[in-house]
Backbone bond lengths (Angstrom), bond angles and torsions (degrees), N, CA, C in turn:
res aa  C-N    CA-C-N  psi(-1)  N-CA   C-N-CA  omega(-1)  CA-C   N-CA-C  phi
1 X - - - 1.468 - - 1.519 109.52 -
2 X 1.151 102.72 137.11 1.803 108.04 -166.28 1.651 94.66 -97.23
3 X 1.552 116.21 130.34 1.344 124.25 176.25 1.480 106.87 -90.15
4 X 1.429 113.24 155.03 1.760 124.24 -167.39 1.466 84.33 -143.22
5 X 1.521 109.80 106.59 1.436 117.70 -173.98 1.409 116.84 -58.63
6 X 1.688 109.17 -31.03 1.857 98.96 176.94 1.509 123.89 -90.64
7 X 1.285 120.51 16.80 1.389 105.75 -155.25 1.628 83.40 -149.85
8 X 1.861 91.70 143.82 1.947 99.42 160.73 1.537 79.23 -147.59
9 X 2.116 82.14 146.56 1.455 88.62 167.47 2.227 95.89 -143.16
10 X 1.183 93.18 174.54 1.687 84.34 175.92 1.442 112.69 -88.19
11 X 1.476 81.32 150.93 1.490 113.80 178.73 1.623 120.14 -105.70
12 X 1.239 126.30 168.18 1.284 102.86 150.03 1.596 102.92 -125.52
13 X 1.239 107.04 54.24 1.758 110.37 -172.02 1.462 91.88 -102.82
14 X 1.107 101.63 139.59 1.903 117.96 175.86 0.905 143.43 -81.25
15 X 1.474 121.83 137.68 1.712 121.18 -126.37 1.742 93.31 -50.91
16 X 1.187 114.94 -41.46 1.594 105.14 -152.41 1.593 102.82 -74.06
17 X 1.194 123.64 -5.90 1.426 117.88 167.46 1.539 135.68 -103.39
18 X 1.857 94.68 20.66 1.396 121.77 164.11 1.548 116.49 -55.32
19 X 1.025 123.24 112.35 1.813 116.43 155.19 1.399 111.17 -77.44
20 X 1.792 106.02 117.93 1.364 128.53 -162.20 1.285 106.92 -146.95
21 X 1.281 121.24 124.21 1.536 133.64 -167.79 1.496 102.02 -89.43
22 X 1.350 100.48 -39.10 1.738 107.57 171.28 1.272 131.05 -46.36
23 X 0.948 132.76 7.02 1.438 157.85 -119.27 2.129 93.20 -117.71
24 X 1.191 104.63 15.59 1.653 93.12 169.88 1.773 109.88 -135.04
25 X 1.279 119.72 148.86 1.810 97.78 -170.94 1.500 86.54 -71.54
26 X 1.611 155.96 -93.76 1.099 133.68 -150.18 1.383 127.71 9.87
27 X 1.828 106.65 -66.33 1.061 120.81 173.16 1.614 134.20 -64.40
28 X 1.319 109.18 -46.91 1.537 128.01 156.12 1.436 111.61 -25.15
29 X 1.639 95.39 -73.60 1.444 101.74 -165.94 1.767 116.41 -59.91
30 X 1.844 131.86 -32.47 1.237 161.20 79.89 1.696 95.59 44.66
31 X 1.368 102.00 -85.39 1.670 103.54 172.11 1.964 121.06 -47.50
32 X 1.302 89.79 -53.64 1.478 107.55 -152.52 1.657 96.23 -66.64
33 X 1.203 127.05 -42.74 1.497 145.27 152.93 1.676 99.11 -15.92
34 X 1.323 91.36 -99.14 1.865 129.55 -174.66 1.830 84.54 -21.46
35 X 1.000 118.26 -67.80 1.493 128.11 -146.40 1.792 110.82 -68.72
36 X 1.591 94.58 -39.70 1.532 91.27 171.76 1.715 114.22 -100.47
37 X 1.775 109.98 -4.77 1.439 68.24 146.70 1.306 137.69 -104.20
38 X 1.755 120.81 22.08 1.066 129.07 -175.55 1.632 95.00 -86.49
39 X 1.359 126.84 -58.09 1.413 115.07 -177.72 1.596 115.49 -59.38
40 X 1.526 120.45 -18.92 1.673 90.80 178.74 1.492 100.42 -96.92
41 X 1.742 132.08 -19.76 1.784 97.96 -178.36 1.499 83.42 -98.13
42 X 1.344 171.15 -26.79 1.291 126.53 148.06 1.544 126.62 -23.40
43 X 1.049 114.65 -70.19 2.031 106.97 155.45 0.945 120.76 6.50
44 X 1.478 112.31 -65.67 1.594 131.37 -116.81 1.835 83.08 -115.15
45 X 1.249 119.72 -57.86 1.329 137.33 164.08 1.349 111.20 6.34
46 X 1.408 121.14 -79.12 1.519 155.98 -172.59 1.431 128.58 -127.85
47 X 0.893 133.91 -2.99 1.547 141.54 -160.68 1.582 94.60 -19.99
48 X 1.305 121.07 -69.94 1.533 119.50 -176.62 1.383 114.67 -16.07
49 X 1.376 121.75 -69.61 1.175 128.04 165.34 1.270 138.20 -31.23
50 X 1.615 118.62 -42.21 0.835 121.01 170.80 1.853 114.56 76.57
51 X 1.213 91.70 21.45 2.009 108.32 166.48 1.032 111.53 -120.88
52 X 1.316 133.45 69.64 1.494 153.16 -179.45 1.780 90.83 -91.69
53 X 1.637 98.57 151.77 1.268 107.77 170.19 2.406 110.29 -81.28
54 X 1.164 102.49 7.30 1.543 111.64 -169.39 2.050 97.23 -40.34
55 X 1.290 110.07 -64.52 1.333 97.13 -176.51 1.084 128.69 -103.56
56 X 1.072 140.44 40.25 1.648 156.11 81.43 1.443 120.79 -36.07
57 X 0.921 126.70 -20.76 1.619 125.51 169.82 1.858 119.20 -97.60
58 X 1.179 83.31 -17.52 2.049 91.65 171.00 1.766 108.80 -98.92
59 X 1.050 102.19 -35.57 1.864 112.31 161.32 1.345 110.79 -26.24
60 X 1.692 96.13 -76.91 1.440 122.66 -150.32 1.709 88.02 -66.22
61 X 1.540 117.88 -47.49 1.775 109.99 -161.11 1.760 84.43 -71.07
62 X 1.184 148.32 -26.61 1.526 118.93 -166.84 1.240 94.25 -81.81
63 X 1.033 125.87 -53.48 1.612 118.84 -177.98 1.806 117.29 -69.51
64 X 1.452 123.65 12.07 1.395 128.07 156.09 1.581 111.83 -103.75
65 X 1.640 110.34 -67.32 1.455 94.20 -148.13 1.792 91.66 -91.27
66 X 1.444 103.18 145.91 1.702 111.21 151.61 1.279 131.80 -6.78
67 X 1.681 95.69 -70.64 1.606 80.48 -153.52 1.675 97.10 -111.32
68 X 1.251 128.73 142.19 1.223 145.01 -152.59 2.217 82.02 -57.40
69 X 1.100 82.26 -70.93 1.854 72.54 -160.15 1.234 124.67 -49.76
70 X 1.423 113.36 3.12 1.593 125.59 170.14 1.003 98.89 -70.40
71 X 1.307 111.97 -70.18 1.911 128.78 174.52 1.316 100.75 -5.51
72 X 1.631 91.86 -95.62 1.484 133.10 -164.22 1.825 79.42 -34.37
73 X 1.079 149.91 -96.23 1.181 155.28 -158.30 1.595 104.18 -6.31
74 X 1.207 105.97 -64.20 1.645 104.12 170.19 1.376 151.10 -8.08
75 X 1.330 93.00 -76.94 1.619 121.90 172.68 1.480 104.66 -69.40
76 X 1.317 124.32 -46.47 1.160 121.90 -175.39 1.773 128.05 -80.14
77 X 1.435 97.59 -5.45 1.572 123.87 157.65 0.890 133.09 -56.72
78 X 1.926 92.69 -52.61 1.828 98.01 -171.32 1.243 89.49 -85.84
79 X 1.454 145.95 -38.48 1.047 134.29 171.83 1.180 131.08 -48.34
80 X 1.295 120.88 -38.71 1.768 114.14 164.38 1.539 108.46 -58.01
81 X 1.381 119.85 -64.18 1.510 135.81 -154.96 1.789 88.01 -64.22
82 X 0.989 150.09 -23.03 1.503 151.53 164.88 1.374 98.58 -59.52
83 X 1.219 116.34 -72.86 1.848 125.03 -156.71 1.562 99.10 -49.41
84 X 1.130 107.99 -37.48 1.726 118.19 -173.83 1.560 96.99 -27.91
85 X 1.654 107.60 -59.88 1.719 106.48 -173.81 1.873 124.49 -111.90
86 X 1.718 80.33 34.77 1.648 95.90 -163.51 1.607 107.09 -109.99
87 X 1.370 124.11 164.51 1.620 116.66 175.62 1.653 111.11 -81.17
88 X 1.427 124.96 138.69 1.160 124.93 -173.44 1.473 126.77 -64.99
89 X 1.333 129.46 -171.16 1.388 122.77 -170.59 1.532 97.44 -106.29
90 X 1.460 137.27 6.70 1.217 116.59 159.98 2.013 105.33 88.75
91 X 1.118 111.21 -28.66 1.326 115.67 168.83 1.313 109.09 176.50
92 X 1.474 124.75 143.85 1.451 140.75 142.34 1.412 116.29 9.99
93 X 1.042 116.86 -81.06 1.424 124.82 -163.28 1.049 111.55 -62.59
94 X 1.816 124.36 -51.54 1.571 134.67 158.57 1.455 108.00 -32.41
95 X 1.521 120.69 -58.60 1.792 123.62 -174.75 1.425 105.73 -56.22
96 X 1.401 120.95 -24.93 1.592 118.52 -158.22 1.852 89.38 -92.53
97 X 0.696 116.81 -38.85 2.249 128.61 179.19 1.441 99.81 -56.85
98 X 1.296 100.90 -69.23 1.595 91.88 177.79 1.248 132.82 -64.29
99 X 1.516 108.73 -42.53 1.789 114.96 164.17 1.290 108.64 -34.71
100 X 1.526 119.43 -61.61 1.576 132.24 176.91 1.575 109.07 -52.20
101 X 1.050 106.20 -69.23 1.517 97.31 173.18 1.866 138.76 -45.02
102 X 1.624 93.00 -23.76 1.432 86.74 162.83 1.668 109.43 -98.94
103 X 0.683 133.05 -33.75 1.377 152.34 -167.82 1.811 101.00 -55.26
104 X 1.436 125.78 -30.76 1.818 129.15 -140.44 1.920 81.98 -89.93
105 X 1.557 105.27 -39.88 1.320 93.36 -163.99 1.245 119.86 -62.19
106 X 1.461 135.81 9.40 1.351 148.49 171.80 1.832 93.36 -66.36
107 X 0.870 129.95 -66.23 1.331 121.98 162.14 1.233 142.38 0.24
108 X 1.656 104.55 -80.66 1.379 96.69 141.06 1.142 161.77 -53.46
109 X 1.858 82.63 -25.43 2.081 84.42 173.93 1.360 113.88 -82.00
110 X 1.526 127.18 -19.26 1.583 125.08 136.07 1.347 120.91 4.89
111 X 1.176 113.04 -66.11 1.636 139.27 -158.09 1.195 110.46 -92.40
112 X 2.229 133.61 -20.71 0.922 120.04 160.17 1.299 124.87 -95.75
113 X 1.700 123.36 121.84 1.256 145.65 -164.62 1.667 90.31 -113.32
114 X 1.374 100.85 143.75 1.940 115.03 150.26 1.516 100.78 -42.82
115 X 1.425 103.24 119.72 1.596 144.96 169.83 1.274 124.68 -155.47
116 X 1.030 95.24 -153.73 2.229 116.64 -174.75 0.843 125.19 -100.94
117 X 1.346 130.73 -0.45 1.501 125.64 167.08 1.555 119.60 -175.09
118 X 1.517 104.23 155.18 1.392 118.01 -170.43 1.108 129.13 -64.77
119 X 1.658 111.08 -28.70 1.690 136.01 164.44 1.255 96.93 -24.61
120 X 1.512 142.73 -61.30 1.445 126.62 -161.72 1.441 106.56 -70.90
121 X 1.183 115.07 -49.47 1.682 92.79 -170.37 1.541 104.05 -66.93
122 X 0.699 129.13 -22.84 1.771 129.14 -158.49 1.677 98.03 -69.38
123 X 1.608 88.69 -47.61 1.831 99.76 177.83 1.315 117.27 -48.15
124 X 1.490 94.19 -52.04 1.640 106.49 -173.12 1.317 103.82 -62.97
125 X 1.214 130.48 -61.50 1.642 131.94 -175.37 1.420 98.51 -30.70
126 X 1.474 114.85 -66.74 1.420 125.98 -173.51 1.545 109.23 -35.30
127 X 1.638 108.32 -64.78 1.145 103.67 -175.50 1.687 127.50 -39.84
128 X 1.271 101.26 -63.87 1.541 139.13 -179.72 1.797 87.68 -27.08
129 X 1.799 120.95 -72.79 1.154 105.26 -172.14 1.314 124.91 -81.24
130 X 1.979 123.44 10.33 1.326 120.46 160.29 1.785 116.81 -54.86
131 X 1.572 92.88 -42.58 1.574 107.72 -146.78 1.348 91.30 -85.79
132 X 1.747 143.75 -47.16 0.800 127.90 168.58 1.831 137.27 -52.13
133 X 1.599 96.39 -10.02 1.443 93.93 -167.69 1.591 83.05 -100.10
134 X 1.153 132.05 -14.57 1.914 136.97 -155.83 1.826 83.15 -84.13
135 X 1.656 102.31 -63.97 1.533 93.83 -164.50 1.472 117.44 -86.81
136 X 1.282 132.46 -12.33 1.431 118.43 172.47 1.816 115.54 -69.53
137 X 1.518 103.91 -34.33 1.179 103.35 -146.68 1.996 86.05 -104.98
138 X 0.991 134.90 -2.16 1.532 135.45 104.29 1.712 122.92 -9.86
139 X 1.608 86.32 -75.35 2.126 78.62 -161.75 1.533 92.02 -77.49
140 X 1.656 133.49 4.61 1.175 109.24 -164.74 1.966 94.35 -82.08
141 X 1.450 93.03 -55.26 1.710 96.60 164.64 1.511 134.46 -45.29
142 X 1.236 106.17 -23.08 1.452 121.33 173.88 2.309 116.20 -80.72
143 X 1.371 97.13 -45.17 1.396 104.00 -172.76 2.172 100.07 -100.16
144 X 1.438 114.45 -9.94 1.456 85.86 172.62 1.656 91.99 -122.42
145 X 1.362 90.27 -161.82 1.656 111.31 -173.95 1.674 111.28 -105.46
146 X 1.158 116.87 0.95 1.411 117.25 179.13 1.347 133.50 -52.90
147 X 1.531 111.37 -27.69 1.408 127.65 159.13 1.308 115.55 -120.76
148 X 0.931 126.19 171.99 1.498 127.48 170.82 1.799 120.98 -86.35
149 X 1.681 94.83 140.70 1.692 89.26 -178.85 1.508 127.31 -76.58
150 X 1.405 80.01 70.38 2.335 94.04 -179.86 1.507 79.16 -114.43
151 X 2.045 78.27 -177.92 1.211 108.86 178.10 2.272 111.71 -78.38
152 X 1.999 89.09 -23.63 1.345 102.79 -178.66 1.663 104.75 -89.13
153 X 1.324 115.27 -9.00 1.229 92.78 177.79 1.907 107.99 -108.28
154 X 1.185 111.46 21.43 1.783 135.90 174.68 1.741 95.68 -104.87
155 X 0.995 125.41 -50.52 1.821 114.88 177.56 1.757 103.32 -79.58
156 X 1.400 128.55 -35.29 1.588 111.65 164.15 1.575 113.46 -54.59
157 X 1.526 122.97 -28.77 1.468 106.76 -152.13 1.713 91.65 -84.63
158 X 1.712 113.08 -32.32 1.612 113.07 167.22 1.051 105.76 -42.30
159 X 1.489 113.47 -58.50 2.047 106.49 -152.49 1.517 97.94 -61.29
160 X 1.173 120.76 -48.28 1.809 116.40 -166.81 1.738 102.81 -63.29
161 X 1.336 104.91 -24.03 1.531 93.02 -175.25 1.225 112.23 -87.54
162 X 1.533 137.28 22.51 1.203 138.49 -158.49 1.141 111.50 -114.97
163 X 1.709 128.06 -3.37 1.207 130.13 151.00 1.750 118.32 -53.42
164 X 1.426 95.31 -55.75 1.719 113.76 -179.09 1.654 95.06 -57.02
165 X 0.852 124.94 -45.87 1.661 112.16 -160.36 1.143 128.85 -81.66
166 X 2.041 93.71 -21.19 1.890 104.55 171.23 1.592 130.29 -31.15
167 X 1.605 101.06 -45.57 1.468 115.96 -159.56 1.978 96.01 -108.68
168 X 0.837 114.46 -19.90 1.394 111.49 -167.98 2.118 108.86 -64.91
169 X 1.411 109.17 -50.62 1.200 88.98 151.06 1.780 158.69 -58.25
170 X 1.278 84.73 -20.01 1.532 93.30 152.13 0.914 126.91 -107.61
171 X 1.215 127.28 32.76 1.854 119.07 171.10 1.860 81.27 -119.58
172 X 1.380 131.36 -36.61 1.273 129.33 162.06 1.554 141.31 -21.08
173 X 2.160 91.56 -49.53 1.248 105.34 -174.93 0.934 101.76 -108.06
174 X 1.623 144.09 -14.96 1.657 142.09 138.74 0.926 113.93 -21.45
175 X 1.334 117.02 -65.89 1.770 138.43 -132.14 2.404 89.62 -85.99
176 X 1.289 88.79 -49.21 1.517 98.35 -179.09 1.729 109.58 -64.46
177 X 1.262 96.79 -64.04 1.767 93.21 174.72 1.749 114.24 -25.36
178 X 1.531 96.94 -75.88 1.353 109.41 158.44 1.306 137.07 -14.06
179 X 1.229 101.49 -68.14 1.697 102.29 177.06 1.774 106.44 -83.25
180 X 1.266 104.74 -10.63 1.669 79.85 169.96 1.135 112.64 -101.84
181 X 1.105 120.93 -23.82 1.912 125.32 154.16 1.584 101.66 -33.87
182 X 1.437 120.89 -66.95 1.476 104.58 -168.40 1.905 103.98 -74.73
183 X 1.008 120.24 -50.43 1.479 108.15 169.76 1.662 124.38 -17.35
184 X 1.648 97.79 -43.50 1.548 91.91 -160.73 1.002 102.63 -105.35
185 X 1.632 129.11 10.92 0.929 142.02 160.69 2.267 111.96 -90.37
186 X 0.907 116.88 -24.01 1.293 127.68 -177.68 1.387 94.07 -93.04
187 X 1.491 140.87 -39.47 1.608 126.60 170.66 1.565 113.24 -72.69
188 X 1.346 121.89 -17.18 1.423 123.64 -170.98 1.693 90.25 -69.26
189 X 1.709 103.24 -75.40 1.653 113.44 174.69 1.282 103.80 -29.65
190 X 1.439 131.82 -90.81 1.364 117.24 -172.99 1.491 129.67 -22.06
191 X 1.458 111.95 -62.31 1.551 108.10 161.62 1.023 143.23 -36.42
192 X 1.575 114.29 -49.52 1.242 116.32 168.03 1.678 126.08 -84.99
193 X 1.185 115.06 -3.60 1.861 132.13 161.56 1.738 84.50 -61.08
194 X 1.203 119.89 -62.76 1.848 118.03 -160.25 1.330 102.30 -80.70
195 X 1.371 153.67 12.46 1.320 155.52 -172.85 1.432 81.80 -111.98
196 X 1.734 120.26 -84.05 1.272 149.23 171.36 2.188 86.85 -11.76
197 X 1.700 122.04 -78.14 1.354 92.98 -167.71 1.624 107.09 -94.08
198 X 1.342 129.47 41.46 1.450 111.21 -172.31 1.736 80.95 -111.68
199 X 1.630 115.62 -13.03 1.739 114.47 -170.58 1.740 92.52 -96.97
């Protein structure tokens, strides 16, 4: 498979028939580093805002490492190593929604392989902050008492959450562009370092 350094789009070709420069633990581990500590002091950065690099940094690990729970490891890294100096989720079940919720977009980045266009990650970013704002702010109405358990007090707990969510898709599809801009820029270098000593 011939790589096109600016662009990933999905595939449904299987992981093991990925062309991946990453392909040594040195490097892996190198990646896996870089990535969570970009998602927890991005976190930590702005939280208010709500333009954290979180799903751009679970992207990039589904679409780097192998095996899904490497991935998944990621997001849920910078996310612990954040909470360390962050306010808690108030209960269990809430921590387990959101964990999940940042954590799913490894999934998609599964699915982005070297291709033709940027549309997929952009999508995916997009997605990533539909589903997180659909299901947290769900179990938040579901596990407290802040609204009532209607259908009218499930569209109030949206409207109030719609400050937080304004900006979160675009710090999403920034934050992702970004890191796969430098990604496909860090597999190009690699390649040609191993061309550079295999000539």
């Amino acid at each position: 498979m011939k790589f096109a350094p600016t662009s990933f789009a999905p595939s449904p070709a299987p992981r093991a028939d990925r062309d991946r420069a990453f392909d040594s633990w040195p490097l892996l581990v190198a990646a896996w580093v870089a990535l969570v500590a970009i998602g927890a002091v991005g976190r930590l950065w702005q939280p208010g805002w709500n333009v954290t690099p979180m799903a751009g940094v679970a992207l990039a690990a589904g679409a780097l490492f192998p095996h899904p729970l490497v991935a998944a490891s990621v997001p849920l890294a910078s996310l612990a190593l954040s909470n360390l100096v962050m306010p808690g989720y108030g209960s269990l079940a809430m921590a387990v929604v959101i964990y999940a919720a940042t954590a799913w977009p490894v999934l998609l980045g599964s699915r982005l392989v070297p291709g033709k266009a940027w549309q997929a990650v952009i999508g995916s970013a997009l997605a990533s902050s539909l589903v997180f704002y659909l299901t947290t702010n769900f179990a938040h109405w579901w596990l407290k008492n802040d609204y009532p358990h209607t259908l009218a007090g499930l569209a109030a707990c949206y409207a109030a959450a719609l400050p937080f969510y304004r900006w979160m898709p675009v710090g999403d599809v920034a934050w992702s562009v970004a890191l796969f801009a430098g990604l496909s820029a860090a597999l190009s270098a690699v390649r040609a370092c191993r061309g550079t000593a295999a000539a």
